[in-house]
SERO-4910 file (N, C-alpha, C, O; in steps of 0.05 Angstrom, whole numbers):
BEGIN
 pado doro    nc1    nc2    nc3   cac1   cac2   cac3    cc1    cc2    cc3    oc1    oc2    oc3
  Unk    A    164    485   -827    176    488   -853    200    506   -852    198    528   -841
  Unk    A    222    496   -861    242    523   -866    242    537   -887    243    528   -910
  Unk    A    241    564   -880    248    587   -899    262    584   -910    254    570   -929
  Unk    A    292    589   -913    316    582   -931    334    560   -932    348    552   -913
  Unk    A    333    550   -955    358    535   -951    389    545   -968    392    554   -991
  Unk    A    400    541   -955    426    550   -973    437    521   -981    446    503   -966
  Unk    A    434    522  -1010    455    500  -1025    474    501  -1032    474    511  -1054
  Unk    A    498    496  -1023    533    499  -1033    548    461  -1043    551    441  -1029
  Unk    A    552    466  -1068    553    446  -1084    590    444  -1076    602    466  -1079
  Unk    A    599    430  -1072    638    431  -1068    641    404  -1073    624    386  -1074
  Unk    A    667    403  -1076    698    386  -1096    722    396  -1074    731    419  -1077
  Unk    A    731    381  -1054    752    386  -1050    755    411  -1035    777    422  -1031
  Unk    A    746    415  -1031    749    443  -1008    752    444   -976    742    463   -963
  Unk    A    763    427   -966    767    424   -942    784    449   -926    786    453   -902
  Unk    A    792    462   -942    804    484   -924    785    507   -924    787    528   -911
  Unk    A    765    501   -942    752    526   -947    735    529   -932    733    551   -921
  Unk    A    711    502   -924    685    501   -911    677    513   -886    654    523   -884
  Unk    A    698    511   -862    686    522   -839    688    547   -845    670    560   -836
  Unk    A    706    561   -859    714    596   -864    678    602   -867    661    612   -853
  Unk    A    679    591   -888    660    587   -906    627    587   -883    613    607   -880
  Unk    A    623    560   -873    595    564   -854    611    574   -833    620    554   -821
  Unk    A    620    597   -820    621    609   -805    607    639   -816    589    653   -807
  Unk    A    617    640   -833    601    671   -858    576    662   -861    559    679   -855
  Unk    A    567    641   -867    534    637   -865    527    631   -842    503    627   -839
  Unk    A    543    628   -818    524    636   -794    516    662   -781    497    668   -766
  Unk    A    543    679   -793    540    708   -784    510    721   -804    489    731   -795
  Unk    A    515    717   -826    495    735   -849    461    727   -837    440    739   -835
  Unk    A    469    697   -829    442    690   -825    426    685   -808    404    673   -810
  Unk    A    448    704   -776    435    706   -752    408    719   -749    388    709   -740
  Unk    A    411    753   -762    393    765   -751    370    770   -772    354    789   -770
  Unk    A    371    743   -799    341    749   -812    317    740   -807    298    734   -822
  Unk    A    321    740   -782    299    732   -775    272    699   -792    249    697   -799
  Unk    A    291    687   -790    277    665   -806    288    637   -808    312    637   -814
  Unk    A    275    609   -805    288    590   -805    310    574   -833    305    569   -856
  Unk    A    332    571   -818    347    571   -851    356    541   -845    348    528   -826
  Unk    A    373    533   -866    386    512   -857    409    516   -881    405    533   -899
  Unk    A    440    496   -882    455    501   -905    455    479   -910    454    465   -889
  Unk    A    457    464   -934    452    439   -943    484    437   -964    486    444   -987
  Unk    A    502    428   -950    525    416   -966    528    395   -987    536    374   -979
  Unk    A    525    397  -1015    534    375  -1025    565    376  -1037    578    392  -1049
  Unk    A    572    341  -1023    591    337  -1031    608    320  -1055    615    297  -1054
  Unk    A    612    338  -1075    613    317  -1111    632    296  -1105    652    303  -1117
  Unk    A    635    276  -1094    657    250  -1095    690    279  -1087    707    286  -1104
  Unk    A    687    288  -1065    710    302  -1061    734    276  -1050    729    260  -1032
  Unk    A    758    276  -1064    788    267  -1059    800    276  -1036    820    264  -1028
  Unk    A    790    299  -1024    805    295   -997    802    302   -980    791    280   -975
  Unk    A    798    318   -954    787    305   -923    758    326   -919    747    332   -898
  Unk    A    751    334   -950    717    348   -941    703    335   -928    693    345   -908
  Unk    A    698    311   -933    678    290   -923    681    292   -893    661    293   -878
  Unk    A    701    291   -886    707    292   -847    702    314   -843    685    317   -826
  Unk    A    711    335   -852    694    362   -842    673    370   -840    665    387   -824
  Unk    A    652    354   -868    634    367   -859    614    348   -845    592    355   -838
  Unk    A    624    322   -840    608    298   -816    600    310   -792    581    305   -777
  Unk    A    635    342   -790    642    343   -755    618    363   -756    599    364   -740
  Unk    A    624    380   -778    611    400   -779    576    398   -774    562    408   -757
  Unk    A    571    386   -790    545    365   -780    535    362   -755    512    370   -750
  Unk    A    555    348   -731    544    341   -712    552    361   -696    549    354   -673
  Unk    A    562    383   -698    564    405   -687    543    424   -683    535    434   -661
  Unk    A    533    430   -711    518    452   -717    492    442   -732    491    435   -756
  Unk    A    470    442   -712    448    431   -724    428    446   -750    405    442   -758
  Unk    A    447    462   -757    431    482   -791    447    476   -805    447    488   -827
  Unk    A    469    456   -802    484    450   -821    475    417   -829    467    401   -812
  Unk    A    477    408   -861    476    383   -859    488    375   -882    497    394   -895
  Unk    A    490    353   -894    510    348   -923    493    322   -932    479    305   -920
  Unk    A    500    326   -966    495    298   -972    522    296   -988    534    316   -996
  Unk    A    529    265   -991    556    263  -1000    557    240  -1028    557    216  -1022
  Unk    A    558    246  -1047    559    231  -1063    575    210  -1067    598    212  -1057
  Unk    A    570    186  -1080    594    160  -1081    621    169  -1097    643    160  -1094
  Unk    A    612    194  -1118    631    196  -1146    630    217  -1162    609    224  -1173
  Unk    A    650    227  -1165    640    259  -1173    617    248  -1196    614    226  -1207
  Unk    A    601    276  -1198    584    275  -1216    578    304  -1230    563    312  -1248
  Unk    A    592    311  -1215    593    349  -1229    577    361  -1213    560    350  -1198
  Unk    A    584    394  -1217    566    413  -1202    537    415  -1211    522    421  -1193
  Unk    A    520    410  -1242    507    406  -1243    485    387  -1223    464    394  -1212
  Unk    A    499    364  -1224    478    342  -1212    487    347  -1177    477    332  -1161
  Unk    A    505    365  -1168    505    365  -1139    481    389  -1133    469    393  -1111
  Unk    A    478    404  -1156    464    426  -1155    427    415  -1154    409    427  -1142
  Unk    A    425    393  -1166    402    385  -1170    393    369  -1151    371    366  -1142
  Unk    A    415    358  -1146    412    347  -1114    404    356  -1086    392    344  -1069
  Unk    A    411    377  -1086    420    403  -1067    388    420  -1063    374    422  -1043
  Unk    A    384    428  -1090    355    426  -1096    333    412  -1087    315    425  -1078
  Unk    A    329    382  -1089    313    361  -1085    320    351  -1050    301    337  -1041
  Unk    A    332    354  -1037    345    343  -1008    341    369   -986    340    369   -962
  Unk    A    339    391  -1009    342    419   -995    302    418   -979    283    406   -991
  Unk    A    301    431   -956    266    430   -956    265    463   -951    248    465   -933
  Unk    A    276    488   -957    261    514   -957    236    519   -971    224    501   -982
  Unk    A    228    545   -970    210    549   -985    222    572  -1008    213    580  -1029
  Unk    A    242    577   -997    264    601  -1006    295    577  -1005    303    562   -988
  Unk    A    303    586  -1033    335    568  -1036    356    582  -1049    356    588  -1073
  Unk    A    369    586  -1035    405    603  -1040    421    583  -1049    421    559  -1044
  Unk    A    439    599  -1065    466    581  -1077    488    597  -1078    491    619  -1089
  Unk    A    505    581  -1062    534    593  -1062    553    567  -1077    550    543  -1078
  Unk    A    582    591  -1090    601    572  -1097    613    556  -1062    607    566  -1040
  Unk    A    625    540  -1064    645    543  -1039    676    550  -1033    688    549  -1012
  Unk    A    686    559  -1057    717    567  -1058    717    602  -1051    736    617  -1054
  Unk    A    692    608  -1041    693    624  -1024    697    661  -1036    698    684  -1026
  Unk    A    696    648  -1060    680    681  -1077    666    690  -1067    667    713  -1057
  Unk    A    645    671  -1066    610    686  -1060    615    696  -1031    631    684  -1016
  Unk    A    600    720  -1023    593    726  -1005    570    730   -985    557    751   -984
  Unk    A    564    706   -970    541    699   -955    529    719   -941    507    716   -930
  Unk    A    543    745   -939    532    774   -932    508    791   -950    493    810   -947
  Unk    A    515    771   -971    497    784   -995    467    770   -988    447    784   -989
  Unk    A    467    741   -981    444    728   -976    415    745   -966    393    747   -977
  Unk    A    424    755   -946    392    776   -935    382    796   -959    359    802   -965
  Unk    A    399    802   -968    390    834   -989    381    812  -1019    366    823  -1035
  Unk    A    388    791  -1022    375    781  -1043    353    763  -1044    343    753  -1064
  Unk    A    343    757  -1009    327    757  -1000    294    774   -999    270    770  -1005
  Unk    A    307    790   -989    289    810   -983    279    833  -1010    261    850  -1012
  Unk    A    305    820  -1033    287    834  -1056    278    818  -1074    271    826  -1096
  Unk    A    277    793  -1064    263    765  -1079    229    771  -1066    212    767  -1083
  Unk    A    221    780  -1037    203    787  -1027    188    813  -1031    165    813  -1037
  Unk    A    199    830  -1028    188    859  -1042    191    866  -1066    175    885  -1070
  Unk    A    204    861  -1089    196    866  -1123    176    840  -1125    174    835  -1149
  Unk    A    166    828  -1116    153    800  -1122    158    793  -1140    141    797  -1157
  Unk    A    179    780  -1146    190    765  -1163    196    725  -1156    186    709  -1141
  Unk    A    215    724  -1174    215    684  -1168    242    687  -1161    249    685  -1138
  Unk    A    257    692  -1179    290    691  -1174    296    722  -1173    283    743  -1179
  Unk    A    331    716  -1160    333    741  -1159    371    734  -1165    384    720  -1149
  Unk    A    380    744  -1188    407    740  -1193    431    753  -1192    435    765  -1212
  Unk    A    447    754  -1176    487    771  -1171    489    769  -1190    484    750  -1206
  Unk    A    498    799  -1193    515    804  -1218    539    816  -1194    539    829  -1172
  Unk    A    558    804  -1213    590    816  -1207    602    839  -1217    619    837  -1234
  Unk    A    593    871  -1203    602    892  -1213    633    890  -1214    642    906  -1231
  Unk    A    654    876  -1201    677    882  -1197    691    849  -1198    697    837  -1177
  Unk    A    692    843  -1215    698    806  -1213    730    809  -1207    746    825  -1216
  Unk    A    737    781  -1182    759    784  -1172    774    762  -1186    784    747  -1170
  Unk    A    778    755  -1210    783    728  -1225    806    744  -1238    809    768  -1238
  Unk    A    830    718  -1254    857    728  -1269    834    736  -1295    809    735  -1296
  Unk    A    851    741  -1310    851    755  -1339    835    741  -1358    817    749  -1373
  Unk    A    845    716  -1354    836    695  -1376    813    683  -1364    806    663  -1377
  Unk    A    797    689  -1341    775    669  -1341    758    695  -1343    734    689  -1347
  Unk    A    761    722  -1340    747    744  -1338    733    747  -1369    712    756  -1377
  Unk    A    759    736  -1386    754    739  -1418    736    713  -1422    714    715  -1434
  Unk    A    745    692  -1413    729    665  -1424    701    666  -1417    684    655  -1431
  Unk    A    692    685  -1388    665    685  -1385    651    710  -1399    628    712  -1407
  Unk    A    666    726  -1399    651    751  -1425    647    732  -1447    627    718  -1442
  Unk    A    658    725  -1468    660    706  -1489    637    692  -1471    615    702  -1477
  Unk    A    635    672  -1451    612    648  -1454    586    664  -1454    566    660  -1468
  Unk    A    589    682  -1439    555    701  -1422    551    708  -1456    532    698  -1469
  Unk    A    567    724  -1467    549    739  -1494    545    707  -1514    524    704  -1527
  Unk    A    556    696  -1514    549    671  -1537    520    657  -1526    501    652  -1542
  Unk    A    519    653  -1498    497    645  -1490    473    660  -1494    452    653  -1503
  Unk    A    480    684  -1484    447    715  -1495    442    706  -1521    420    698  -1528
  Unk    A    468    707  -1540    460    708  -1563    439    678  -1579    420    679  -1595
  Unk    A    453    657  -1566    437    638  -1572    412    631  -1557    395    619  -1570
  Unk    A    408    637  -1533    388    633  -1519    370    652  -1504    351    646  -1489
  Unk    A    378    672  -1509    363    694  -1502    371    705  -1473    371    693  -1451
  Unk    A    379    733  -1480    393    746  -1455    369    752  -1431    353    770  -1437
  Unk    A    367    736  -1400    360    736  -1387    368    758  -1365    357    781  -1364
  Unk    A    389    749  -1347    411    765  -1339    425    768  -1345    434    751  -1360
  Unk    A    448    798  -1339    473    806  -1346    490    783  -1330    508    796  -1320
  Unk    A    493    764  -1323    515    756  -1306    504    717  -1302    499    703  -1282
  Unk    A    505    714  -1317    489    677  -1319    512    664  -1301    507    642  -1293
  Unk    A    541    675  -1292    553    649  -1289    550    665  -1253    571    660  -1240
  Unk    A    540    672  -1246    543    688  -1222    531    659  -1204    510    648  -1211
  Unk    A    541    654  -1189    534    636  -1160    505    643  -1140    485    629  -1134
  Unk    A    511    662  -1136    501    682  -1113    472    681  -1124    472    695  -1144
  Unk    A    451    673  -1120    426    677  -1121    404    670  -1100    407    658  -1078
  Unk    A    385    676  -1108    362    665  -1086    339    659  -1106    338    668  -1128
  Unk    A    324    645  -1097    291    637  -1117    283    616  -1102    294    599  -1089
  Unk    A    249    624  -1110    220    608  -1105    236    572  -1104    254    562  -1118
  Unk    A    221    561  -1085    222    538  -1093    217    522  -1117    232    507  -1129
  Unk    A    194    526  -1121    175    515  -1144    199    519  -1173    202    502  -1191
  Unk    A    215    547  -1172    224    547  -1196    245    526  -1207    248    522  -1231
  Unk    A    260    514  -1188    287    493  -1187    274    463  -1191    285    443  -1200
  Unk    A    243    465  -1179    243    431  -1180    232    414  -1204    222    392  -1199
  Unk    A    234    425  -1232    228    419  -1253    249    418  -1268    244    408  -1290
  Unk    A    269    425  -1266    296    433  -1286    299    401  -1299    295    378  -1291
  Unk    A    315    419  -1328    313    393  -1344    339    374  -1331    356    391  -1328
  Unk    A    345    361  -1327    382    341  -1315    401    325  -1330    405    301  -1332
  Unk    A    411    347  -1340    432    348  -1359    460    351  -1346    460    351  -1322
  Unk    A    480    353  -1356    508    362  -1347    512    389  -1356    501    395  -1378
  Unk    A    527    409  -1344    522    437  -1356    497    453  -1347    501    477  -1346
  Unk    A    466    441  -1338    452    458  -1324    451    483  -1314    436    502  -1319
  Unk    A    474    481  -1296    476    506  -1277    494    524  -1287    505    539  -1272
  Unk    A    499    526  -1314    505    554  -1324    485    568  -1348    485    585  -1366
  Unk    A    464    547  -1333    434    556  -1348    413    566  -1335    394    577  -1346
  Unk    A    416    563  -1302    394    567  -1288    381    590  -1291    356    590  -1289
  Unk    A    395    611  -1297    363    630  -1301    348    634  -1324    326    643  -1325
  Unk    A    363    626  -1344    348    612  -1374    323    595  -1371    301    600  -1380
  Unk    A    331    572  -1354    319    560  -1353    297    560  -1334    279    542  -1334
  Unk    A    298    574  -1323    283    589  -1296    257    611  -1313    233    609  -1309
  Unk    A    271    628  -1329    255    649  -1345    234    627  -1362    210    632  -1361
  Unk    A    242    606  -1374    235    591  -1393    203    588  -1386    183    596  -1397
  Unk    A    209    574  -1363    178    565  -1339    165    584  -1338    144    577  -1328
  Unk    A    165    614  -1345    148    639  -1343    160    651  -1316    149    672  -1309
  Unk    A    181    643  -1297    179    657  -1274    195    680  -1279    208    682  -1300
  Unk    A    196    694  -1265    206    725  -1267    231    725  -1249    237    712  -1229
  Unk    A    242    740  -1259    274    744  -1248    283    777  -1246    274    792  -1264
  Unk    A    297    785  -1228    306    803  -1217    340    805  -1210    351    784  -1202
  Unk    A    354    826  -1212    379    825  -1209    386    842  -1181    369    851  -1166
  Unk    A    409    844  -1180    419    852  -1150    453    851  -1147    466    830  -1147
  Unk    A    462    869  -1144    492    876  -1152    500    859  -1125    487    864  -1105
  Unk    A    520    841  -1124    528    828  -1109    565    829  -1109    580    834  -1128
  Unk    A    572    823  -1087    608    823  -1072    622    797  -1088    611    775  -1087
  Unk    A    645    800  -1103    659    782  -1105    685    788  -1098    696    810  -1099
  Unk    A    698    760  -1089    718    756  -1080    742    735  -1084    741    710  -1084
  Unk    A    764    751  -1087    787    725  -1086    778    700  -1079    759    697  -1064
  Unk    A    793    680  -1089    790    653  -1083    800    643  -1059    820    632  -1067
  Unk    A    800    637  -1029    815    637  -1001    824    618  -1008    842    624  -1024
  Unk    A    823    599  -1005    847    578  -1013    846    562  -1032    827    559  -1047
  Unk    A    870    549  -1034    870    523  -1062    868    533  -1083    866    557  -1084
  Unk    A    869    515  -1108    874    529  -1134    855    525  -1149    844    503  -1145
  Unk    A    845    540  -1170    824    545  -1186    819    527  -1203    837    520  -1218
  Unk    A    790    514  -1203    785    489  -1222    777    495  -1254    765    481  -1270
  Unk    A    783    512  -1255    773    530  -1284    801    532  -1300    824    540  -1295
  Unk    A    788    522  -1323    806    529  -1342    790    524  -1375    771    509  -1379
  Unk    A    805    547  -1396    794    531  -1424    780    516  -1427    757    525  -1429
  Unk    A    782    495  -1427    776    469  -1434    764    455  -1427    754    436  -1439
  Unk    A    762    464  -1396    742    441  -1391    718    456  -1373    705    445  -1355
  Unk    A    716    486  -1382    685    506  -1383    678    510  -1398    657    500  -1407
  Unk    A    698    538  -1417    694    546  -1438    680    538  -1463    660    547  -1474
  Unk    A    696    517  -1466    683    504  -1501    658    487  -1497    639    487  -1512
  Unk    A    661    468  -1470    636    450  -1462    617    466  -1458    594    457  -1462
  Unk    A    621    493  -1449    588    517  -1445    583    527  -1477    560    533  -1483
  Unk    A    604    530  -1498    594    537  -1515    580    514  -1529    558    521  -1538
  Unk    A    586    490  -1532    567    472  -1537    541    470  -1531    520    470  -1544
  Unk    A    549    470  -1505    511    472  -1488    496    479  -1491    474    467  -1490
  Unk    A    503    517  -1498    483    533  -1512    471    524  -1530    447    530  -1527
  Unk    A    473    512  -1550    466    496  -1576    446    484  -1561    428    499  -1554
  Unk    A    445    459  -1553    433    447  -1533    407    459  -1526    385    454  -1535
  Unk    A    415    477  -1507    386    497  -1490    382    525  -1518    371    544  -1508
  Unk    A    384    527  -1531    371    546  -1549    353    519  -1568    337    528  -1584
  Unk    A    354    496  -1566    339    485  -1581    326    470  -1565    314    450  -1575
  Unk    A    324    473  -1541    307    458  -1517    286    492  -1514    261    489  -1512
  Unk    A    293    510  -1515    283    541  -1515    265    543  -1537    243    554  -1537
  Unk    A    279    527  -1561    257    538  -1579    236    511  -1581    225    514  -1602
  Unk    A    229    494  -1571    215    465  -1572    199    468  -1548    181    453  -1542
  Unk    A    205    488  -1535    198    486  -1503    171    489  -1507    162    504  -1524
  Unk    A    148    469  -1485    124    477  -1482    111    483  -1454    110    466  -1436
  Unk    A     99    509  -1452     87    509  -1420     55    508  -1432     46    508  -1455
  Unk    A     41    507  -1403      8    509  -1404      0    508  -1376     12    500  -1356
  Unk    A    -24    518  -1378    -32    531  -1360    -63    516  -1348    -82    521  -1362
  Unk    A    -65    501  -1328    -97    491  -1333   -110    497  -1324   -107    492  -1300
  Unk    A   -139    513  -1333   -155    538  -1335   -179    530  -1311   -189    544  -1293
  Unk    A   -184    497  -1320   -206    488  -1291   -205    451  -1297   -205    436  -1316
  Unk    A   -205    448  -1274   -214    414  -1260   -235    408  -1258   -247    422  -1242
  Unk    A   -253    387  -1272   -282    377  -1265   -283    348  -1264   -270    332  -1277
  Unk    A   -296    344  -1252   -300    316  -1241   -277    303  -1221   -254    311  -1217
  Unk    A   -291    280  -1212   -275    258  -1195   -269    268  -1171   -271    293  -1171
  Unk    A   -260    256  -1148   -252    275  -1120   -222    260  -1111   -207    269  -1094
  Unk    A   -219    236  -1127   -185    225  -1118   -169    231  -1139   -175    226  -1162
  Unk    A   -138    249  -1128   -124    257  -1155    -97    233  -1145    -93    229  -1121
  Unk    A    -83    221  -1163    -52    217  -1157    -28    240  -1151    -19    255  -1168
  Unk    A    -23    238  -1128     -2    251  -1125     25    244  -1129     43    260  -1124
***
């Protein structure tokens, strides 16, 4: 069985990736534990796909799945999830913010607070002006409608239980819900001050319009999926000895 998998969801990042699994091979030499990184690739336009084939048959902890057509970070994320086999699963952006140095320490306090998830917060965010404001503005509209989980919902950088990712509802927008939706299930979450960083290359897919207002929508959405929500718990099994799996 492998211990971790690291899921990195990318669009177009061909200059970024080897930088990129070169940092997750350093962080994740000496933890002692079997990892693997699981690339998905959203319908990328230009030469990711060949990098990460090479990269592939190079490096046997590396592997990709590649989609026909973009489909968004959400559904690469859910993918990434479902293809991934740890028992422990990391997520990084790939434009090379996140810092795969952080991986062990959010590890190892996913294991000792015994907790499910464990979520980066960005003490020092390395972003222009205007997306620093658009995500203050999304993070408090989201607490407010759906209940403040963590300080830092749009943060990349996490680690968590298996069990907690493979139920999520599959929507578009998802993954600026995951620990909402994570808390929802009863699992417990933990924070952990995490490195951010300039963007290394290429230019930023963020803007207004096409985060901002579509996350303020969403919230609507998951505060009324939050308040409808039902868990249960089942107390004992009797009878029969064949179940469907």
């Amino acid at each position: 069985m492998i211990d971790v998998s690291i899921v990195v969801p990318l669009k177009d990042e061909q200059d970024n990736i080897r930088r990129l699994a070169d940092e997750i091979d350093r962080a994740m030499a000496d933890v002692g534990k079997i990892w693997e990184c699981l690339w998905i690739d959203d319908g990328s336009s230009d030469g990711s796909r060949s990098v990460l084939e090479a990269l592939a048959a190079e490096r046997a902890a590396h592997r990709f799945v590649g989609f026909a057509a973009n489909a968004g970070q959400s559904a690469a994320l859910w993918a990434g999830f479902h293809e991934s086999r740890g028992r422990v699963i990391a997520t990084l952006d790939a434009d090379g913010q996140n810092d795969p140095a952080d991986i062990p320490a959010l590890i190892a306090a996913l294991e000792s607070n015994h907790v499910d998830m464990v979520n980066g917060f960005r003490r020092h965010r390395r972003d222009s002006l205007v997306r620093r404001i658009a995500s203050r503005i999304a993070n408090t509209f989201r607490n407010w409608t759906t209940g403040r989980t963590v300080r830092d919902v749009g943060c990349s950088t996490r680690v968590c239980r298996r069990e907690c990712v493979m139920h999520l509802p599959r929507f578009a927008g998802m993954h600026r819900f995951l620990p909402t939706l994570v808390a929802m299930q009863g699992y417990r979450l933990a924070e952990l001050r995490v490195n951010h960083r300039p963007g290394v290359r290429g230019t930023t897919k963020y803007t207004i319009n096409n985060r901002l207002w579509v996350g303020l929508y969403d919230s609507f959405g998951v505060m009324w999926l939050r308040k409808r929500f039902r868990d249960y718990r089942i107390q004992v099994r009797q009878g029969g000895s064949d179940r469907i799996e």
